[in-house]
BAPA-177682 format. One record per residue (C-alpha): residue number from 1; x, y, z. Coordinates in Angstrom, 3 decimals, padded with zeros to 6 digits. Layout:
! residues N
<NUM <X Y Z>>
...
***
This chain:
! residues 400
<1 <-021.872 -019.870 035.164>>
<2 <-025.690 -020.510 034.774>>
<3 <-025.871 -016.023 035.400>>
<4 <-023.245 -015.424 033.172>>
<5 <-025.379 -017.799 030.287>>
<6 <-028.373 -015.682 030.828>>
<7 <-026.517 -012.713 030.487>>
<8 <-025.015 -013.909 027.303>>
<9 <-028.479 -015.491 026.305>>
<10 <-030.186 -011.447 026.921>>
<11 <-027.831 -010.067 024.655>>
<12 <-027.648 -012.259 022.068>>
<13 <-030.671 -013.219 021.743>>
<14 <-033.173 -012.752 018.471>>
<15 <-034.346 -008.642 018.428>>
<16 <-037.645 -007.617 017.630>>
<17 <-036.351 -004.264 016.111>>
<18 <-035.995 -003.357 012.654>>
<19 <-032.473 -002.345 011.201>>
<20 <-033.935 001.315 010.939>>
<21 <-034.822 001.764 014.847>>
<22 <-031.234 -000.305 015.489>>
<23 <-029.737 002.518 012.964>>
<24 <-031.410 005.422 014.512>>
<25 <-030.427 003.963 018.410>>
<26 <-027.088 003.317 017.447>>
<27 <-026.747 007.001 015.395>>
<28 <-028.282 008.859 018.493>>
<29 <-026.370 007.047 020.621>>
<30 <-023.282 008.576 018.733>>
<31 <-024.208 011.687 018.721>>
<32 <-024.901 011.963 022.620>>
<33 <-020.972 012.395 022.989>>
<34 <-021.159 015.591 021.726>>
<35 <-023.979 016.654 023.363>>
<36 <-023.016 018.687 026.828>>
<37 <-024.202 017.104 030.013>>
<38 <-026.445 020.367 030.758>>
<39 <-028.415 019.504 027.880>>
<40 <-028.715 015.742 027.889>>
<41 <-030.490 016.582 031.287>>
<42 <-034.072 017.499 030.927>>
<43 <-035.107 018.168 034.553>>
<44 <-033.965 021.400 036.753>>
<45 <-031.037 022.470 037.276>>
<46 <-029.297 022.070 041.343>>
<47 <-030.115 025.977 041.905>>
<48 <-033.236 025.467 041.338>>
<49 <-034.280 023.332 044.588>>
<50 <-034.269 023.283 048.047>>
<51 <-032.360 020.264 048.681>>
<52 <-033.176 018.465 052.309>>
<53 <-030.720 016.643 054.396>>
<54 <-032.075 014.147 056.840>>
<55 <-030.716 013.195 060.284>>
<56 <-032.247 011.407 063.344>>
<57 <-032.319 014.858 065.258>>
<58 <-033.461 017.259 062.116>>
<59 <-034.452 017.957 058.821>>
<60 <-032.065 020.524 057.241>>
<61 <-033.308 022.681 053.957>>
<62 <-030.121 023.851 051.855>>
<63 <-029.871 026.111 048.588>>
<64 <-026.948 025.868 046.134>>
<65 <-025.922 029.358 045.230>>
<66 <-022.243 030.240 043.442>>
<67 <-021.423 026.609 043.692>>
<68 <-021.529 026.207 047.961>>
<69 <-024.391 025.082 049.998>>
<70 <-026.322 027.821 052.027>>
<71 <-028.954 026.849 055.438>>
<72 <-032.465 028.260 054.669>>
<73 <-034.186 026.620 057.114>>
<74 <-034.493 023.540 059.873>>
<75 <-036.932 021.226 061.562>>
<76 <-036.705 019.446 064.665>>
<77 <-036.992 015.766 064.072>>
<78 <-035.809 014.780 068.082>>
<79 <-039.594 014.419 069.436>>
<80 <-041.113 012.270 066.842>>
<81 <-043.743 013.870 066.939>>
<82 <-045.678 014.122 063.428>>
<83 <-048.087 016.996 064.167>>
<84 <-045.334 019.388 065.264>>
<85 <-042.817 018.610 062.537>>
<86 <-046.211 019.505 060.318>>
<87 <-046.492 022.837 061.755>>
<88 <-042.756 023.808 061.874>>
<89 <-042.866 023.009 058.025>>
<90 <-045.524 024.612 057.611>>
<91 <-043.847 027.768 059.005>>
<92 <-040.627 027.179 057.264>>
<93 <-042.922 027.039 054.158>>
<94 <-044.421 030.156 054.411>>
<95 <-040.939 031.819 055.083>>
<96 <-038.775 030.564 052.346>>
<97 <-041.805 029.739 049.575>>
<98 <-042.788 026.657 047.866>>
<99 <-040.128 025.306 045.730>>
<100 <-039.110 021.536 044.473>>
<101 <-036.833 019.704 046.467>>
<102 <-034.048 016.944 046.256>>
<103 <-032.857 015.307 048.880>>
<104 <-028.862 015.645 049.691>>
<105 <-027.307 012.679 050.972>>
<106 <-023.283 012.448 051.689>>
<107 <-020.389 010.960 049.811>>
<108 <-019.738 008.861 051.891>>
<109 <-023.042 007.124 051.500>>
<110 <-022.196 006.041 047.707>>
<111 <-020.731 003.714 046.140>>
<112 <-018.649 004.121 042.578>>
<113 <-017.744 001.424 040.149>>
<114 <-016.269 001.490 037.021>>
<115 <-017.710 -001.219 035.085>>
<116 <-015.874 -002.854 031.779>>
<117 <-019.065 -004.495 029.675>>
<118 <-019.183 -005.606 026.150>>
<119 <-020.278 -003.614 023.632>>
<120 <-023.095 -004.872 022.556>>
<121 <-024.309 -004.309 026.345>>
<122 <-025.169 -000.948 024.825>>
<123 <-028.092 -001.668 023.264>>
<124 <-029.777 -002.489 027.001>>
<125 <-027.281 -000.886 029.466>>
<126 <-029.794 -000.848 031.775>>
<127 <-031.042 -003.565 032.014>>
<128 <-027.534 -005.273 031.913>>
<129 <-026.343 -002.856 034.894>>
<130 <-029.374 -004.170 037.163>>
<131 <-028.680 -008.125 035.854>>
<132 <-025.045 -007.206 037.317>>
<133 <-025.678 -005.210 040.286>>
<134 <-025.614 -008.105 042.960>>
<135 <-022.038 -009.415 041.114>>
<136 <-020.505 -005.934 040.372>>
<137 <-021.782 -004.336 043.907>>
<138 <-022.870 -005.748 047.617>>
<139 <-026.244 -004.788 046.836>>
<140 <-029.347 -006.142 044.801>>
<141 <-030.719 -004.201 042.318>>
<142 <-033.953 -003.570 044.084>>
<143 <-032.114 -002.688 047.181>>
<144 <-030.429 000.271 045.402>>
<145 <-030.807 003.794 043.410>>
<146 <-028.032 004.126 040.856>>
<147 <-027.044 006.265 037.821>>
<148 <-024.661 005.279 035.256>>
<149 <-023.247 006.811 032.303>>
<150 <-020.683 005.686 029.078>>
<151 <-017.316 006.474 030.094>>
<152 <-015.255 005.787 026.748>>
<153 <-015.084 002.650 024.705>>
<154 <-011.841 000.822 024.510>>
<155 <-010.608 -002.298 022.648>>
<156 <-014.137 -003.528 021.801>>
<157 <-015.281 -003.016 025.449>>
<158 <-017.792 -000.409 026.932>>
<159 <-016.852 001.371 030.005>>
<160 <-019.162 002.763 032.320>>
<161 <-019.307 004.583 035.479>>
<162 <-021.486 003.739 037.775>>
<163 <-022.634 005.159 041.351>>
<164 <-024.885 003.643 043.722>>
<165 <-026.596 004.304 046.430>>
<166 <-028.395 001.904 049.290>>
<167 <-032.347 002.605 049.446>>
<168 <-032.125 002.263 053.293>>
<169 <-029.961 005.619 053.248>>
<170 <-032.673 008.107 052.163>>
<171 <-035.453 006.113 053.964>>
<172 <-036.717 008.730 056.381>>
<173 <-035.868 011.456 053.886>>
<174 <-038.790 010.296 051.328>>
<175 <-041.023 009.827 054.467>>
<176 <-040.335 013.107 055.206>>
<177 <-041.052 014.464 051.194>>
<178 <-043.826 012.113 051.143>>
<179 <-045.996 013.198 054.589>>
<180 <-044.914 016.950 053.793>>
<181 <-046.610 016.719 050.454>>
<182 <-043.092 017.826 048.619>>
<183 <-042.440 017.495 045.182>>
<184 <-039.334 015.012 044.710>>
<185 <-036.779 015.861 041.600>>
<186 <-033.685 014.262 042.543>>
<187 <-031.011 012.289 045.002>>
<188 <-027.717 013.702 044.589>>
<189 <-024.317 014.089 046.598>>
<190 <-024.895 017.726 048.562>>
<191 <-020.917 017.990 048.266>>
<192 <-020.874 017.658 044.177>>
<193 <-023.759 019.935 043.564>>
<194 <-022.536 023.128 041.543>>
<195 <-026.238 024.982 040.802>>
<196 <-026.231 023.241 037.279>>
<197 <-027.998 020.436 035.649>>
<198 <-025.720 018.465 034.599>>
<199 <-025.835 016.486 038.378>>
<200 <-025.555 012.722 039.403>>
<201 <-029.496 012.243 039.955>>
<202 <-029.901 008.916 041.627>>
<203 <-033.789 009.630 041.784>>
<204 <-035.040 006.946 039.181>>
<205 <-037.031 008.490 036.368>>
<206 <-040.222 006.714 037.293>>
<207 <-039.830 008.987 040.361>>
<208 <-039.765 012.168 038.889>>
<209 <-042.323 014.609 038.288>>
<210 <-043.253 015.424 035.161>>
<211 <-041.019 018.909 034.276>>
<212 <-039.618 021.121 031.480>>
<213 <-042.282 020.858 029.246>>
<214 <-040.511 023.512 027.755>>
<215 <-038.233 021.021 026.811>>
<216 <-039.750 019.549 023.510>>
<217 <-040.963 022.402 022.081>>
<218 <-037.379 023.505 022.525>>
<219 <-035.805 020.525 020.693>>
<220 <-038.608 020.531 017.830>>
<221 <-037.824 024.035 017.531>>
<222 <-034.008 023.719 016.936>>
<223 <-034.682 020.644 015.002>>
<224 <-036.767 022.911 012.938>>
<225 <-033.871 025.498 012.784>>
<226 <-031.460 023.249 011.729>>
<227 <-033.666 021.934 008.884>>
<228 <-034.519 025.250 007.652>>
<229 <-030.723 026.490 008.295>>
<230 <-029.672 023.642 005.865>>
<231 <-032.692 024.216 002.858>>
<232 <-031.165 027.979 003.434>>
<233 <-027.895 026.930 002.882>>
<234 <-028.692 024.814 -000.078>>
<235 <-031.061 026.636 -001.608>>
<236 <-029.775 030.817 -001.296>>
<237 <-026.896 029.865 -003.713>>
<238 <-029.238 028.206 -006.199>>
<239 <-031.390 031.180 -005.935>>
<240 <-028.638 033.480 -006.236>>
<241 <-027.351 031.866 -009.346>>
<242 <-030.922 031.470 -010.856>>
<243 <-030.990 035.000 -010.421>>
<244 <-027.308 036.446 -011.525>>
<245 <-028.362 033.897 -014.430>>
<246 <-031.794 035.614 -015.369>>
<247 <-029.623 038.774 -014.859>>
<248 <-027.334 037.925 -017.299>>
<249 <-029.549 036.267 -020.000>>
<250 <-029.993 039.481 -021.868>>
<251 <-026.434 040.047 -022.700>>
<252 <-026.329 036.474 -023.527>>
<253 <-028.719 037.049 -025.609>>
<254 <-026.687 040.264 -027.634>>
<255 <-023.778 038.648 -027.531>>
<256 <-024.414 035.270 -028.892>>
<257 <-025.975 038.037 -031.890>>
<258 <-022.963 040.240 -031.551>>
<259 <-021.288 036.428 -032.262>>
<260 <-023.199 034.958 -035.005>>
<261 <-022.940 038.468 -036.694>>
<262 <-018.906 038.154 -036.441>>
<263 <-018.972 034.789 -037.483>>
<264 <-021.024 035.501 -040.874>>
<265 <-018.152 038.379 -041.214>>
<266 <-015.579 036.386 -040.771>>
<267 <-016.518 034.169 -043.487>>
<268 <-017.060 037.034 -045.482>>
<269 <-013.957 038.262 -045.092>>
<270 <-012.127 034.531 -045.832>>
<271 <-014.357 034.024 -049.049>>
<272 <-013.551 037.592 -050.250>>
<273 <-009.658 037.184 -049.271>>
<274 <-010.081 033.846 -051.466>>
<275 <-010.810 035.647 -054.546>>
<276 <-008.627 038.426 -054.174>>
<277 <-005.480 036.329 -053.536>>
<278 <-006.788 033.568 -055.673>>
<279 <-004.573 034.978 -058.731>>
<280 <-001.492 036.141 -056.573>>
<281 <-001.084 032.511 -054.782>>
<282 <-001.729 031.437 -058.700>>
<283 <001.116 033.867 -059.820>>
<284 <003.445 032.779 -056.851>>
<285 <003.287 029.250 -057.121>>
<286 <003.152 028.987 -061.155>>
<287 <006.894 029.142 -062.670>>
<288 <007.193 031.358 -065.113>>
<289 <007.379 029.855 -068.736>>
<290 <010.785 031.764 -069.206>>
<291 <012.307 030.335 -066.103>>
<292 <011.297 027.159 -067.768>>
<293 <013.166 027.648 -071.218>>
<294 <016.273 029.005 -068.955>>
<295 <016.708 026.187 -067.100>>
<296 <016.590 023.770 -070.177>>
<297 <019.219 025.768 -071.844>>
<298 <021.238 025.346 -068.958>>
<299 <020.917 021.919 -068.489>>
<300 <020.703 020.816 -071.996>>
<301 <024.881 020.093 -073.118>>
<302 <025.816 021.710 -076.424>>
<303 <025.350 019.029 -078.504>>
<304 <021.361 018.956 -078.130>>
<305 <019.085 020.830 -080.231>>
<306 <015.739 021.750 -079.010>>
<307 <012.831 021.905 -081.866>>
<308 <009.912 022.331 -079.541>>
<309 <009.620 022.845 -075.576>>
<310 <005.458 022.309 -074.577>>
<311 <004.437 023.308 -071.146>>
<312 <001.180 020.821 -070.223>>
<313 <000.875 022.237 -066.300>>
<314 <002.547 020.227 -064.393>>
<315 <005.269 018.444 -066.948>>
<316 <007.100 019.987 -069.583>>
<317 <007.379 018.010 -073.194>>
<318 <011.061 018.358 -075.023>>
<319 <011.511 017.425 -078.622>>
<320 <014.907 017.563 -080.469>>
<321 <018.076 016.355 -081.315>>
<322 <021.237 015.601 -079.472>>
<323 <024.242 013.862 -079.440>>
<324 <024.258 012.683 -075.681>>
<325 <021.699 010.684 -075.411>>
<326 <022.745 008.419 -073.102>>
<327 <022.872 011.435 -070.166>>
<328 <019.840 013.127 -071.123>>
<329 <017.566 011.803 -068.776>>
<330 <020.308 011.918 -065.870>>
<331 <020.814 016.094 -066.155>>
<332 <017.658 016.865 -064.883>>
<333 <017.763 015.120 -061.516>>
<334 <020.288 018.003 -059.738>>
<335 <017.513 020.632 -061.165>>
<336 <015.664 022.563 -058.704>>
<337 <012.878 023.415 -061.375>>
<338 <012.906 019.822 -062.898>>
<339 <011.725 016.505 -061.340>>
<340 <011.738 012.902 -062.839>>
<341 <012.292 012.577 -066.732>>
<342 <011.350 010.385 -069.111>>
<343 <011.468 009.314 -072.458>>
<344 <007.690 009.340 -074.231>>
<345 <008.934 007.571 -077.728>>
<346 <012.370 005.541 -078.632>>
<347 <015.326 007.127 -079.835>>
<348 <015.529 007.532 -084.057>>
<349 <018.540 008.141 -085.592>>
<350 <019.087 010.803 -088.294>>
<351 <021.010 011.449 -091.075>>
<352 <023.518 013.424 -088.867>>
<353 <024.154 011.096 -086.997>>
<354 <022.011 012.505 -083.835>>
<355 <019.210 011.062 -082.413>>
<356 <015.716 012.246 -081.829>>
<357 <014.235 012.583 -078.575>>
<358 <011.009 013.118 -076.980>>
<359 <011.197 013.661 -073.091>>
<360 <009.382 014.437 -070.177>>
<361 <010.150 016.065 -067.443>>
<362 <007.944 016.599 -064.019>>
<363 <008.139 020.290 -062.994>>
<364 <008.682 020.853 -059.370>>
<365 <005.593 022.531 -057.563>>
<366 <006.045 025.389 -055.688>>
<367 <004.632 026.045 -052.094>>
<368 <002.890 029.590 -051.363>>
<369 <005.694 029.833 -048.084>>
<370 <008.928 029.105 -050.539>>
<371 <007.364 031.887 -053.037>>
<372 <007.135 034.437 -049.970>>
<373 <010.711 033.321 -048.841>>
<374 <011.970 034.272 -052.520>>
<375 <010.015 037.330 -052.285>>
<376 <011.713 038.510 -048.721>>
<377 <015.070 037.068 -050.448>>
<378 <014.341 040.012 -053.263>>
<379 <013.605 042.250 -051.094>>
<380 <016.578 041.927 -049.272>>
<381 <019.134 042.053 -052.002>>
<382 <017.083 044.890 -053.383>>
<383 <016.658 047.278 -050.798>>
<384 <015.998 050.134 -053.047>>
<385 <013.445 048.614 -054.680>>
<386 <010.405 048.042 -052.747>>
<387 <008.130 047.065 -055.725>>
<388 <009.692 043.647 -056.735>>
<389 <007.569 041.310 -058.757>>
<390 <005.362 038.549 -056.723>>
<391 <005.610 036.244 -059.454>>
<392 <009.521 035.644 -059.635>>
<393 <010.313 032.435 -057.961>>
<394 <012.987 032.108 -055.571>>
<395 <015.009 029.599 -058.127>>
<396 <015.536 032.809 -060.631>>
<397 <016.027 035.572 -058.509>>
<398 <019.436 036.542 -059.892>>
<399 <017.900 037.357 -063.572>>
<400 <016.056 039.913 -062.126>>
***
């Protein structure tokens, strides 16, 4: 109970870190998934070393080549005897050449775990793995090499795979690297080695010579490709356009001319139709006077006497005499030349026993498209005609 409160304690407890660097841990962490394991690894690749095998009896050298393990060389480790195991290196130096080396241990030697942590154990895996070690594992942290790696994540739980592997295994192997003057780069499984990178080093990186310095220049100079590869892909259009667009501004130019010049002939052309059909759409949509005097005769009965018949635009004045006065104003309701009527002065009898009048009638206006319907109505009836008069309203068509 009192571990598992520290553990909680080290991962809960107040960070020192700014929201930015937990941003950018947390993003890069993200990303890493999609990063392949041959490039997460920075060191060389399995192909690359000579990896030694220790036993009580010898010291085996190995290459990885086509993914199986080749002998290169051998040194007898069975008389204990320091100077001689210097000088058969020494020769098995000189014959295969100086190259880094790992040292191979068997499968059987390790130990993997998959471990289920929470996920804020993420933040500090490490240091959560070596808290653990002595719970998870038989070992103590300090007793142990290990490598882990993020598995998958899973129901708000971390899992991670984890392999270990007892110091007291590769003892006499780094007393060996270390008297022969060898530069260390790794502690893998001889069986799992395929000639790539991406390998289970259990070599701590504390341990590690300092290699593929190649390595940073290599990232700056993709991260410098990708920058530039997006400012080219955000700024070629824009330059394209800017250019199609200076391209393009002289006939912009001409045509918004060409455009203003069509638009001042346009309204040329409306003001100068205006005029010209100012006195035809006058003609069509004025009724003729006599259509005016025949449709009073027509509606006036026979007892009604007209003395004077004034045409003031739109109403027409009757004066006269008639007999009917009672149905005057009534007859000119039906009319489709006539609107409302009214009488301007009261009734006076005369000696004849009629009655004078004075009325007023509202003339019905005339739109420009019921003139050109009487016109095509003309036209029609008069097919041998093809000059009919424009100013005979549809109303009187049958006079003509």
């Amino acid at each position: 109970m009192a571990r598992e409160s520290n553990l909680s304690r080290k991962q809960s407890g107040p960070r020192t870190d700014s929201w930015l660097h937990a941003f950018l841990r947390w993003w890069a962490r993200e990303l890493a998934w999609f990063v392949p394991i041959a490039l997460k690894e920075r060191g060389l690749a399995s192909s690359q070393l000579r990896w030694l095998q220790v036993t009580p009896q010898a010291a085996v050298f190995n290459r990885i080549a086509r993914g199986k393990t080749h002998e290169v060389g051998s040194i007898d480790l069975s008389a204990n005897d320091p100077v001689m195991e210097k000088i058969a290196f020494d020769k098995l130096l000189a014959r295969i050449g100086t190259q880094p080396v790992g040292i191979g241990v068997q499968s059987g030697q390790l130990l993997h775990k998959r471990l289920l942590l929470p996920l804020a154990a993420r933040d500090n895996l490490e240091q959560v793995i070596r808290f653990e070690m002595d719970r998870q594992t038989p070992y103590r942290a300090e007793q142990v090499y290990f490598h882990f790696a993020e598995a998958a994540i899973e129901a708000g739980k971390v899992l991670v795979d984890l392999t270990v592997l007892p110091k007291h295994s590769v003892d006499s192997a780094l007393v060996c690297v270390k008297d022969w003057g060898l530069d260390l780069h790794g502690i893998a499984a001889i069986s799992e080695l395929d000639g790539r990178r991406g390998y289970v080093n259990l070599l701590p990186k504390s341990m590690r010579p300092v290699t593929g310095r190649h390595w940073p220049w290599l990232y700056g100079i993709m991260g410098t490709l990708t920058v530039t590869l997006i400012a080219a892909i955000l700024v070629i259009p824009v330059w394209h356009k800017r250019d199609a667009s200076i391209a393009l501004q002289p006939q912009v130019l001409k045509w918004e001319r060409e455009a203003k010049a069509v638009a001042v002939l346009k309204t040329d052309l409306a003001t100068a139709l205006g005029r010209h059909n100012h006195l035809i759409q006058k003609k069509l949509t004025t009724l003729p006077t006599v259509a005016i005097l025949e449709e009073a005769s027509r509606l006036l009965p026979d007892n009604t006497w007209l003395q004077a018949l004034e045409v003031r635009g739109p109403e027409v004045v009757l004066s006269g005499e008639t007999g009917a006065s009672s149905r005057l104003v009534g007859l000119f309701t039906e009319s489709k030349v006539f609107g409302d009527a009214n009488h301007k002065s009261p009734l006076v009898k005369s000696n004849n026993n009629l009655e004078r009048f004075q009325l007023s009638v509202a003339l019905r206006s005339i739109s420009m498209d019921d003139a050109l319907a009487g016109v095509r109505a003309v036209k029609a009836q008069l097919p041998g005609k093809k000059d009919v008069p424009s100013g005979v309203p549809a109303t009187h068509k049958g006079r003509q």
